[in-house]
C-alpha positions as CSV (number, residue, x, y, z in Angstrom):
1,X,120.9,88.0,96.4
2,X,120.6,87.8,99.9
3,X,117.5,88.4,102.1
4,X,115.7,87.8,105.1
5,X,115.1,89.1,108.4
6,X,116.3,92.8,110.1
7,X,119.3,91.8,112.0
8,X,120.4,88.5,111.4
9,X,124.2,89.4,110.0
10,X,123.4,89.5,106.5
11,X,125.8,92.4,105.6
12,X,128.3,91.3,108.4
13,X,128.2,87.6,106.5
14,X,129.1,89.5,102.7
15,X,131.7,91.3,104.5
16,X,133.5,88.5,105.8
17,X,133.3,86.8,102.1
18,X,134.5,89.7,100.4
19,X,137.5,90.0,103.1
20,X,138.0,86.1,102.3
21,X,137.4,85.5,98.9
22,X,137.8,88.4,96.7
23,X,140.5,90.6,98.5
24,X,142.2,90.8,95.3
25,X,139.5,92.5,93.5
26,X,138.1,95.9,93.5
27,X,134.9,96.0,94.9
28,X,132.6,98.9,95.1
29,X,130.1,98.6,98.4
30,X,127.1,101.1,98.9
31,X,123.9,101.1,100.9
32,X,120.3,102.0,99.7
33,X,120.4,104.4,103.0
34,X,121.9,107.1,100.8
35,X,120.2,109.3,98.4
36,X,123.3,109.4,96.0
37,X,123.1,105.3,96.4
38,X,119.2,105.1,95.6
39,X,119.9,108.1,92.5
40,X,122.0,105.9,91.0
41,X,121.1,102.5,91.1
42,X,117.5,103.9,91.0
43,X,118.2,105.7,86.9
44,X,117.7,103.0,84.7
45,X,120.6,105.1,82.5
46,X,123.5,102.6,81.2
47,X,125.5,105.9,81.3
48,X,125.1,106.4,85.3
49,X,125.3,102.8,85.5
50,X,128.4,102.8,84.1
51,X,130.4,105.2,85.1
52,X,129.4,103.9,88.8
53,X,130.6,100.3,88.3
54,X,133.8,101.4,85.6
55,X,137.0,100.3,87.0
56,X,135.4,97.4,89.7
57,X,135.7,93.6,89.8
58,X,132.2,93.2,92.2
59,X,129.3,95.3,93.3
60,X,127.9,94.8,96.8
61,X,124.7,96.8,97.2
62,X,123.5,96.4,100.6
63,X,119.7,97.5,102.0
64,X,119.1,96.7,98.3
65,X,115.2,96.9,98.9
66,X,115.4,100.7,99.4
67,X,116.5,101.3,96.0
68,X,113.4,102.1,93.5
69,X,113.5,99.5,90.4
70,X,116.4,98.1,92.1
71,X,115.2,94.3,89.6
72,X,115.6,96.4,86.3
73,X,118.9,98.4,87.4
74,X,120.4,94.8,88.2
75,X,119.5,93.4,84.9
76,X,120.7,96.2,83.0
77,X,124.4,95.8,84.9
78,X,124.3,91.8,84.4
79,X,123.5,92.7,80.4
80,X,126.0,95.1,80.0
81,X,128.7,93.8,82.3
82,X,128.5,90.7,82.1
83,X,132.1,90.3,83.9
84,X,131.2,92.3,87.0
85,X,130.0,90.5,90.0
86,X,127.3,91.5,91.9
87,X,125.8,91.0,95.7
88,X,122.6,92.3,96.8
89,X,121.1,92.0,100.3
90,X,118.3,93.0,102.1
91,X,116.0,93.3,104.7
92,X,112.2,93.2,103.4
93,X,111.9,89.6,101.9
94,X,108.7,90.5,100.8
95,X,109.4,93.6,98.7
96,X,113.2,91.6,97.0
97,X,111.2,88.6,95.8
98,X,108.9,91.1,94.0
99,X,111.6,93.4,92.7
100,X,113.5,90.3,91.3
């Protein structure tokens, strides 16, 4: 997880690590801007979950503070898929530490 202020380079920062250390991997990256983002990491369903994250080495959810029970969505994929890797950023610092 990272977080902290509007602006600062966060997601420009996980890009660069993705391009650098995990090019060989299949990443899926999404924004909690989009509805279809926030629907699905928002259901609390191991089925939607699922059949998001099949088939991909790492998860990068960026704005991750936009997405409702974004905590409990996160725990569920660490439980259940336990290989997958996942990185989470966001703006409101306030809001992630309370989430988490």
């Amino acid at each position: 997880m990272l977080y902290g202020p509007r602006q600062i380079g966060k997601t420009t920062l996980v890009k660069e690590i993705l391009k650098e250390h995990f090019g060989n991997e299949k990443v899926l990256s999404v924004s909690g801007d989009f509805a279809e983002t926030k629907n699905i990491f928002s259901s609390q369903s191991l089925v939607v979950l699922e059949n998001a994250v099949k088939g991909y080495d790492l998860l990068f959810i960026d704005e991750a503070q936009k997405i409702d029970q974004i905590g409990i969505n996160l725990k569920i994929l660490v439980d259940h898929f336990p290989n997958l890797k996942i990185i989470a950023t966001g703006s409101s610092s306030f809001h992630l530490k309370e989430a988490f």
